[in-house]
N, C-alpha and C positions, 0 to 999 in steps of 0.2 A: 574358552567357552563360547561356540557362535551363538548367535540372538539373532532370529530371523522376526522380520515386526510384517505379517499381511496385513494390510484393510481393505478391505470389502464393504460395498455400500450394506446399511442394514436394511436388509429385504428378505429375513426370513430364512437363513442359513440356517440349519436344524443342526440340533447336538453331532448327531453322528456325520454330516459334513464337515462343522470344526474338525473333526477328531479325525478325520480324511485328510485335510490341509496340515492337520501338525504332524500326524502319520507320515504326510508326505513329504513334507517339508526338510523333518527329520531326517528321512531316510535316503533323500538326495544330496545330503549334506553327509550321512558314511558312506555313501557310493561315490560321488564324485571326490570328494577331499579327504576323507578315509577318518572322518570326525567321529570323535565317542556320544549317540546316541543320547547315554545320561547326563551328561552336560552340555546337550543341543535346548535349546529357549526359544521358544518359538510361541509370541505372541500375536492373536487377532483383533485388531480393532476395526468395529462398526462405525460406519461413519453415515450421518445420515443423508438422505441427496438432498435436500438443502443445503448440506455443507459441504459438498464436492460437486464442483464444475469442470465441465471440458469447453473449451473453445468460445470461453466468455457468459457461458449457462451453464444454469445448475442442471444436475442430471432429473431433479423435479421438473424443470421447463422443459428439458429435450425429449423426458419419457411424455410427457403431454403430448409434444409435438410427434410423436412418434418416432423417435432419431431412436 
C-alpha cells in the first residue's frame, strides 16, 4: 500500500487543486511502479509559513522580503 504525505504551505489551495495533487500523485505511482490506484494513500498537509523556513527564515519573513 504506497502513502505519499505532500505539504504545501497553507495559502489557499482550493478543493479541486487537492484533488489534482492526489489525482496526480496517484497516478504516477501506476505509471511509474505499476501500483494499484485503490490502495495508493496520498495524504496533504498544510503547513503554515510561520512554520516552515528555508535558509534560517520563515517563508512569513522572506514573502515580506519579497524572496
Amino acid at each position: 500500500m504506497p502513502y505519499v504525505n505532500i505539504r504545501i504551505t497553507r495559502e489557499g489551495a482550493t478543493p479541486a487543486q487537492k484533488a489534482a495533487l492526489i489525482q496526480g500523485a496517484t497516478q504516477l505511482l501506476v505509471d511509474v511502479l505499476g501500483k494499484n490506484p485503490q490502495t495508493t494513500v496520498v495524504v496533504i498537509d498544510e503547513v503554515d509559513t510561520d512554520n516552515w523556513g528555508i535558509g534560517g527564515e520563515s517563508i512569513t519573513e522572506r514573502r515580506k522580503q519579497g524572496k
